[in-house]
Each structure stands twice: as structure tokens, then as C-alpha cells.
C-alpha positions in Angstrom: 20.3 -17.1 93.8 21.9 -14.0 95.1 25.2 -14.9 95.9 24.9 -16.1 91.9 24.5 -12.3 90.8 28.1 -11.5 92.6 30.0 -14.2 90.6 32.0 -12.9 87.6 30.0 -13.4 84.2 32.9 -15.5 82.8 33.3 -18.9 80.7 36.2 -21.6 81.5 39.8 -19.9 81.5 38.6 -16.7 82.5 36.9 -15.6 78.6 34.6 -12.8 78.8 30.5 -13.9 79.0 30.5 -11.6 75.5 32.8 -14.0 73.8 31.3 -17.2 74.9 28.1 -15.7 73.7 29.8 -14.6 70.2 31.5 -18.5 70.0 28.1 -20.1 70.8 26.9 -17.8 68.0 29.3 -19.1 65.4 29.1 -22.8 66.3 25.0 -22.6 65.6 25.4 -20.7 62.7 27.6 -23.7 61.5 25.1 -27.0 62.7 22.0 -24.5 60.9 24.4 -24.6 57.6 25.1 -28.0 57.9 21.5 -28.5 58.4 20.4 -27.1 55.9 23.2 -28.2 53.4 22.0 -31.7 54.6 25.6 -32.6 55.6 25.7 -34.6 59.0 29.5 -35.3 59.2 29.4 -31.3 59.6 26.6 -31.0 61.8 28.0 -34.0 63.8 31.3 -32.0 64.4 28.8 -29.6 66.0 27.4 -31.6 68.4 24.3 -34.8 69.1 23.2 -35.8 66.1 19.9 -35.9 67.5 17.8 -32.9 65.9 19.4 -34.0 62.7 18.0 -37.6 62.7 14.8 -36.3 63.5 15.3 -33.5 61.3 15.9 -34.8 58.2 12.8 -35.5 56.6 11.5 -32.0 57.2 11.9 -29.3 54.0 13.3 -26.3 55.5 13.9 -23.3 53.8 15.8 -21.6 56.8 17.0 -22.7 60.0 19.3 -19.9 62.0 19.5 -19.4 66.0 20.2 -16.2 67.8 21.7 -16.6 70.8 20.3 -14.5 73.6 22.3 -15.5 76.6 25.0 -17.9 77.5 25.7 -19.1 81.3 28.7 -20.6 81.7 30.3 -22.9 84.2 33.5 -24.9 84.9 31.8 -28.3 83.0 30.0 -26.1 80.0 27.4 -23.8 79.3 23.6 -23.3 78.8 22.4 -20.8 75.8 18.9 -19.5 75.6 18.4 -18.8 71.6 15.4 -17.4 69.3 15.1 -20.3 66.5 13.7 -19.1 63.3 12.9 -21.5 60.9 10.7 -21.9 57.4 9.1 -24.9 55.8 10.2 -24.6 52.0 7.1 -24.0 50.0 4.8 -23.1 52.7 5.7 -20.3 55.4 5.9 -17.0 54.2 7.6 -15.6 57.6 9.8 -17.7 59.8 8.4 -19.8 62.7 9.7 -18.5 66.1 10.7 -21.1 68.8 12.4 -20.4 72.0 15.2 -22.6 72.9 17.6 -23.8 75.4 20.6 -25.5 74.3 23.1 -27.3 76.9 26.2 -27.1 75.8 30.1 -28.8 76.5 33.5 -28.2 75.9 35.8 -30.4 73.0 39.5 -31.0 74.2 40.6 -28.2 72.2 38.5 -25.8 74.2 35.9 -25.4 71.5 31.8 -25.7 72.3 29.9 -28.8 70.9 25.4 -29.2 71.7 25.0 -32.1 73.9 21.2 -30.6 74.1 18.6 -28.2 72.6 15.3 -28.4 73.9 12.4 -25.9 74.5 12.8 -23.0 76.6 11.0 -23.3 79.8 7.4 -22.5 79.4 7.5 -22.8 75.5 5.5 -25.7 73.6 7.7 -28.7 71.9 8.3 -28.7 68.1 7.5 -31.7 66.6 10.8 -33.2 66.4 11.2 -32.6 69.7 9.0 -35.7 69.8 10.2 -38.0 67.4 11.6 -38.2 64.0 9.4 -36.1 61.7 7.9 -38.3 58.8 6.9 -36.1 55.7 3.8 -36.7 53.3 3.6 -34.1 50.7 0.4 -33.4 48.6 -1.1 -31.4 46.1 -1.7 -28.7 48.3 -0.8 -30.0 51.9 2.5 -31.1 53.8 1.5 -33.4 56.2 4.2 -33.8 59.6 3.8 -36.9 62.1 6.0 -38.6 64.8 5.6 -42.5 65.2 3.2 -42.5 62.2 3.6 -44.4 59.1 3.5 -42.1 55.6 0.4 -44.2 54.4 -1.1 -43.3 57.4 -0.2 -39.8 56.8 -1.3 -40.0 53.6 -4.9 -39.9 54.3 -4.7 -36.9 56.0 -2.8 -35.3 53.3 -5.7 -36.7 50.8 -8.5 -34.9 53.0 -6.3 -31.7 53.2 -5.6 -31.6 49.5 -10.1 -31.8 49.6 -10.4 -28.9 51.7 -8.0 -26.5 49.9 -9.8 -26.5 46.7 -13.1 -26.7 48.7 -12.0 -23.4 51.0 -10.9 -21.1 48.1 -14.6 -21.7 46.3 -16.2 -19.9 49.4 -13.4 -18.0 50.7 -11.4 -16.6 47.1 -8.1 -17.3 46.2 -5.9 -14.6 47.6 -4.3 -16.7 50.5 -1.4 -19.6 50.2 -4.1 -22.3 49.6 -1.8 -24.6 50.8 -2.0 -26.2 55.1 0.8 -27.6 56.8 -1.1 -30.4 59.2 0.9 -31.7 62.2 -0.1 -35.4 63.4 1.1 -36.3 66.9 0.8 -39.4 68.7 -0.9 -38.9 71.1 -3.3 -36.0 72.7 -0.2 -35.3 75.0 2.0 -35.0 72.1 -0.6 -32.6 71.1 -0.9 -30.6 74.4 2.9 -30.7 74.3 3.2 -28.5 71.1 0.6 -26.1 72.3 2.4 -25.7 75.6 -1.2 -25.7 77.4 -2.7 -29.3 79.2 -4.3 -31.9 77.1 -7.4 -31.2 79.3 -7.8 -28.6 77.2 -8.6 -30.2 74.0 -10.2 -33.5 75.1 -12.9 -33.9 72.7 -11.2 -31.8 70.1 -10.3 -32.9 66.8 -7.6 -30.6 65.6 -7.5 -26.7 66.4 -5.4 -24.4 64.2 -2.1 -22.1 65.4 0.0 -19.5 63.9 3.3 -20.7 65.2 3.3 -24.5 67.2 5.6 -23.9 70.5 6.3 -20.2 69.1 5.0 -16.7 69.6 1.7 -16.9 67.9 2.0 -13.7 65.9 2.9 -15.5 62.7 0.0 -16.5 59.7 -2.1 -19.5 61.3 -0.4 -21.8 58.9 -0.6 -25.0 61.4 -3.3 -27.6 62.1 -2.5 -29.4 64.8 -4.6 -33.1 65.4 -5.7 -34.9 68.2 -5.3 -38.0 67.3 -7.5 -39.4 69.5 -10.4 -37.2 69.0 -9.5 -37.3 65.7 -9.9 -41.3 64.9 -13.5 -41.9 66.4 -14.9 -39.5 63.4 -16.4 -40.7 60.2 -15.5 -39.8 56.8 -17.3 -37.2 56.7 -16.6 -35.8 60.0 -12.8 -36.2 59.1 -13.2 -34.2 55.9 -15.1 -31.6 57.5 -12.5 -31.2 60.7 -9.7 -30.4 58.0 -11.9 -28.1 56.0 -13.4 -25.9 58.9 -9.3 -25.4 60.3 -8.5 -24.7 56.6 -10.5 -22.0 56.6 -8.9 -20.7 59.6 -6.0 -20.6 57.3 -7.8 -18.9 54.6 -9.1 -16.5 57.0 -6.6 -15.6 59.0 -5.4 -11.8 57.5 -8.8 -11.0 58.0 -9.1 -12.6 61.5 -8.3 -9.9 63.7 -9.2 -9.0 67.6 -12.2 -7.0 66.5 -14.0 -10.7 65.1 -16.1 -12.0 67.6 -15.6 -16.2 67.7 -19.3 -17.0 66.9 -18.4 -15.4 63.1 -15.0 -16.7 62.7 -15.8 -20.3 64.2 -19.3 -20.5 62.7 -17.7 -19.3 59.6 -15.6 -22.3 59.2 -17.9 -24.1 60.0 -20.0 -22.9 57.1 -17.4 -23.7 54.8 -16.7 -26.6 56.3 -20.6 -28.6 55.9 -20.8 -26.9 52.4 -22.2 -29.7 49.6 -21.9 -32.5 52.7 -25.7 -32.9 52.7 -26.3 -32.2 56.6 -29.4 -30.9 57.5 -29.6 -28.1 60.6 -30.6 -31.2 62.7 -28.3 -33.2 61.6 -25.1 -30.5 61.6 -26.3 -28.8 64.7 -27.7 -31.9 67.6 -27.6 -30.2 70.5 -28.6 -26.5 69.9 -31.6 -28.8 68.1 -32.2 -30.5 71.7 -32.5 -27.6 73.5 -34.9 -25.8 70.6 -37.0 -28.4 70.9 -37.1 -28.9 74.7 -37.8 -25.0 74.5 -34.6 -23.3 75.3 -33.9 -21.5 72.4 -31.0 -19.3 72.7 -31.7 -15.8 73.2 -28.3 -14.2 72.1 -25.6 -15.1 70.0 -22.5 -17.2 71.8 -19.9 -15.0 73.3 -16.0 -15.6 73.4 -16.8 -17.1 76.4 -19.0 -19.9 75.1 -16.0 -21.4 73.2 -13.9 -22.0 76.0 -12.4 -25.6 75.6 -12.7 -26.3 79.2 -16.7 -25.1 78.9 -19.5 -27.8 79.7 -19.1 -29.9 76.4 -22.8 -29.5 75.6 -22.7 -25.7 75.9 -19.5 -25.7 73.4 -21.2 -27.7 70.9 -24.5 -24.9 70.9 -21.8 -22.0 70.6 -20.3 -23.9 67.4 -23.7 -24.7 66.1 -25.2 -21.2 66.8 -22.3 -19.5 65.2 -23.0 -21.8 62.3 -26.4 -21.1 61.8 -25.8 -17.5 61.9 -23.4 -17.9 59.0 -25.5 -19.9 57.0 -28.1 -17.5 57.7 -26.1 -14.3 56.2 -25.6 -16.7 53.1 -29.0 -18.0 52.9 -30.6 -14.3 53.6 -27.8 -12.4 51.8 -25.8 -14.3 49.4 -22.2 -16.0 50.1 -21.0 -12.6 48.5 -22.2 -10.5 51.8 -21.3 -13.0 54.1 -17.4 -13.0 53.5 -17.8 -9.4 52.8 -19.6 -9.0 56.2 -16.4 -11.1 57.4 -14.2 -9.2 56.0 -15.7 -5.8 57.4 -15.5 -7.0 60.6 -11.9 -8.2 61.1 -10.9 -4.6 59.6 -12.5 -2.7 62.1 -10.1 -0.9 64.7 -11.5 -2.5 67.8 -14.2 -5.0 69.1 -16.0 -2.1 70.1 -18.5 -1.3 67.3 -17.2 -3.6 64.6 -20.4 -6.3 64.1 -22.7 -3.4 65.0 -20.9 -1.4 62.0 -20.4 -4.3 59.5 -23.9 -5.2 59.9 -24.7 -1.7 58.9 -23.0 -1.0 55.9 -22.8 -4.6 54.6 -26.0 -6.3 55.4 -28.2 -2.9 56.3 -29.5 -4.0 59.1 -29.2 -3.9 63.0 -27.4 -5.8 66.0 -31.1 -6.2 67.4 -32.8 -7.1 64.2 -30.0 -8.8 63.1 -30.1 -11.4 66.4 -33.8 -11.8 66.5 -33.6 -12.7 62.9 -31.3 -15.4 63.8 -33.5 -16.5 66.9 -36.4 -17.0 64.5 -34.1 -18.8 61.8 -32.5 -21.3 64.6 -36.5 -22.0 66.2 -37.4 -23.1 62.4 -34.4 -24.8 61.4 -34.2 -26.9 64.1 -37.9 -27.3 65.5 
């Protein structure tokens, strides 16, 4: 490592590291044209065809790299680039990836790709997996690798349910459309949220801003476990894709100062809307413990919705945060409750912004407020 420091920053023949770099930077710039001119003689000249193949299905609306640093050595390089890239129709800011691409030299001492996979410790893309099929619906594109498109169809049909279904609660001033990404498997899953796939054991399908990126971006991605995912019902399919299409909705008014119980029992609020379930029936285990005289005495912290948390005490979180919702809307009207929502997420800091919302939007107090709740969950669920 530290004799590498000493050596000269310099590709094959003695060229500058600052020209390799600005050659690397012109040969991407012509496999993203190619790309996106869905020309694959040209990208081919550019390097594997891989990407391409699994590539092509996918609508892009841009596709550029910028190359951040290029090693080089006597058999090739190894570039580290920023990929920014847009789904045509449904990203209204670029995706950001980071990437690693290997790279070799052609006989005429040009630079072809022989590889471009994730950085280190950055989550796959989807392609990186597969070939990516496409279903497009009415309001959904649904992505999957080793699925058919009738089987991607169906999710598309319960996505293109819970668009319509969101914007009645929610309003309409977000994209109201979701981009749902189908893995094989809960690895392939774990895999695009760089984190382990103990971590979402049991979970249906969370939703991310940017899948292997920085996370900044819009939450414009649902992301299923396909596992978790298949031992649902109908119903429990249909409301899955509704409550993380409401994290979609949500998300400009999602900030750091919304505790999870509001923005997790908010989707779920959305999500059971005109299904029929009773409290018992919507909320099992927080009725368990009611019954067996536990009844919570204070609302679930950010804590309570770890994924790794005792699977029972993640399932009371959820179902307390949903009963508070559907308490706001059953005491206050569905107006106040996304107004409450929305007065929350625009406060400056944690600090103060439920105690404040509650305040000026509901008139009441954090106290009151929570032994109001404690009474509705007792006879809701008793």
C-alpha cells in the first residue's frame, strides 16, 4: 500500500493519469449515447455487451457516467464513476449509482469495458442481476430479473390500484405514478439495498429513494421481497403496494422531523382504507396484548420499527401507529390528519414538531393527545 503512493500516477506508454481519466471520460460518454440511441454495434465497439443485453428493456431517459478516478496499470485500468441515470416517464431527478468499471486496452491503444459493476460498499442495480423485463401500466412501471411479464403484470395491476387509491386520501400534487422493482429472490433484494437480507425477513416490500444510490433522491422505488411477498393474500398484496405508495405520495412531506409511528401508521391508513378490516382484524397482535392486559402506554418510537426488532414488537409499532392515524381521521376528519402530516414534516427539527402540529392543527396536547389514543386502542381492540 505504501510503496503504491511512490509510483508515478501514469497509464501504459507513460500518458499522464489526467489523460487516461479524460479518454475513459470520452469512451463512456460514447457506450451512454449508444445506449441510449439503442445502437449495440456502437456500444459493442465500446466494450461487453453485457449491460446492454440486460439493459435494453429498461426506458431511460438519461444514462451519463462521470469518471472520478482512473488507476492504471501495464494490462488496463480500473475507473470509479458517478452513474446518473432517469427512467423516461417517471424520475424527476436522476438516480445516482456508484460504479467501478474494469477496463482494457484495443490493439490500437484505445480503452474498451470488459466490466462495470458496483462500487465497493454500494447496493446492485437491478441489471446488475439479470436482464431487466419491463411491464408498464396505467400508472406503474413494473422491473424484474428472472420473472416472466405476466407475472409482472400482476404486480403492475395492484400498483395501478393503489395510485388512484393514494391520491383520494393523500391529493394529487405528487407524480402518481411507482416504479416497483421485483427481484428473485430476498438476496436479490438485500443486494439492491446494500444491507443483509436478515434485515427484511418477513418484509413484504419497503420503499427507497434511490436503489444502490445515495438516498437523497424522491422515494420513487418499491422494492419486493419476493418471498415475503408471495405467502400474502389478495388483499394483503393490494394493501403492501398501497401503504409503500403512499410512501411515494408522502415523501416531500417526509422529512427528519416525522416521527415513524405517523409516517408508517400513515400508510398504513391509506393502505386498509375501504378493505373492510376491523381493528382486530388489521391490528392482531397489539389486540393480543390489549386483551392479555398490556396496553401500550406510549406511542412506538423510531426504535420500535427496527427490522431486526422482535417480530411481534414490530408488528404492535405498525398497528399502534395505525390506530393513531385512524384515530386523527375518525376524531378529526381525514382533512386534519394529512394536514397534521403535513405540519409535521415541515417543522425545522424533531424537536417540538408533533408537540407543535398537534397544537395548531388538532388543538390539543402531546399528553392528551396520547392518552386519547390509549383509550381508543383499549376499545378498539378489547
Amino acid at each position: 500500500m505504501g510503496l503504491g503512493l511512490l509510483l508515478p500516477l501514469a497509464g501504459c506508454g507513460g500518458a499522464p493519469a489526467d489523460s487516461a481519466r479524460t479518454e475513459v471520460q470520452h469512451l463512456l460518454d460514447r457506450r451512454s449515447a449508444a445506449l441510449l440511441d439503442h445502437d449495440e454495434t456502437a456500444y459493442g465497439v465500446t466494450g461487453t455487451r453485457t449491460e446492454y443485453t440486460r439493459l435494453r428493456a429498461l426506458p431511460l431517459a438519461s444514462w451519463t457516467y462521470r469518471v472520478t478516478d482512473v488507476r492504471t496499470s501495464s494490462s488496463g485500468a480500473t475507473a470509479d464513476a458517478d452513474l446518473s441515470y432517469r427512467v423516461a416517464g417517471y424520475d424527476r431527478a436522476p438516480v445516482d449509482a456508484r460504479r467501478t468499471l474494469t477496463l482494457g486496452r484495443t490493439a490500437d491503444g484505445g480503452w474498451y469495458v470488459s466490466s462495470d459493476k458496483p462500487a465497493e460498499q454500494a447496493g446492485q442495480q437491478l441489471w446488475d442481476q439479470g436482464p431487466v423485463t419491463a411491464v408498464e401500466g396505467a400508472h406503474s412501471l413494473v422491473l424484474g430479473t428472472g420473472r416472466t411479464a405476466a407475472g409482472l403484470r400482476r404486480y403492475a395491476t395492484l400498483a395501478d390500484h393503489a395510485v388512484p387509491a393514494v391520491s383520494r386520501a393523500w391529493g394529487t400534487h405528487w407524480s402518481r405514478h411507482v416504479v416497483v422493482l421485483v427481484p428473485r429472490s430476498l438476496a436479490d433484494m438485500a443486494r439492491l439495498l446494500g444491507s443483509s437480507a436478515a434485515n427484511y425477513r418477513g418484509i413484504a416490500a419497503v420503499t427507497t429513494g434511490e436503489v444502490g444510490g445515495s438516498g437523497q433522491a424522491p422515494a420513487d422505488r418499491v422494492v419486493v421481497n419476493p418471498e415475503a411477498y408471495a405467502v400474502l393474500g389478495d388483499l394483503g398484496k393490494q394493501v403492501v403496494l398501497t401503504h409503500e405508495t403512499t410512501h411515494v405520495a408522502t415523501r416531500a412531506d417526509t422529512t427528519a422531523a416525522t416521527p415513524l409511528w405517523l409516517s408508517e401508521g400513515y400508510a398504513d391508513w391509506v393502505g386498509y382504507l375501504d378493505t373492510g378490516r376491523t381493528p382486530t382484524e388489521a391490528a392482531p397482535e397489539l389486540t393480543r396484548a390489549v386483551r392479555d392486559g398490556h396496553t401500550p402506554t406510549a406511542l412506538p418510537t423510531d426504535k420500535d420499527f427496527g427490522f431486526t426488532s422482535d417480530p411481534t414488537e414490530l408488528a404492535q409499532a405498525y398497528e399502534g401507529g395505525w390506530l393513531a392515524c385512524r384515530m386523527i381521521a375518525d376524531h378529526w376528519g381525514t382533512a386534519r390528519l394529512d394536514a397534521f402530516y403535513r405540519a409535521v414534516g415541515a417543522h425545522e427539527q424533531r424537536a417540538g414538531a408533533v408537540e407543535d402540529a398537534l397544537k395548531k392543527v388538532l388543538g390539543t396536547t402531546a399528553g392528551a393527545f396520547t392518552e386519547r389514543w390509549r383509550e381508543y386502542v383499549r376499545t378498539q381492540l378489547a
